[in-house]
N, C-alpha and C positions, 0 to 999 in steps of 0.2 A: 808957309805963305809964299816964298818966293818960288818953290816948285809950280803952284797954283798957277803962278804969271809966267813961268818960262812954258806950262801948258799952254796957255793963254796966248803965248807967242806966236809959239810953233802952229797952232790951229791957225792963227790968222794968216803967218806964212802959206800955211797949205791952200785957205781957203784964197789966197791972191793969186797963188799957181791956178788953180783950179780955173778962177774967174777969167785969166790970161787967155787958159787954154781955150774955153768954151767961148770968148769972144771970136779968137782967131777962125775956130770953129764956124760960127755965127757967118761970120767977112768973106769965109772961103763960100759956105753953103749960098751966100747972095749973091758971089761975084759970074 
């Protein structure tokens, strides 16, 4: 069970990275 949530973690860590990058992404492509 706690393997499940430290999964669970890490995925969300990635997917914040992720969203991070592709907003920056986003700001650079409009400016």
């Amino acid at each position: 069970m706690g393997s499940r949530l430290n999964h669970a973690i890490e995925f969300i860590k990635e997917f914040k990275v992720v969203g991070m990058h592709s907003i920056e992404y986003l700001v650079a492509t409009l400016e």
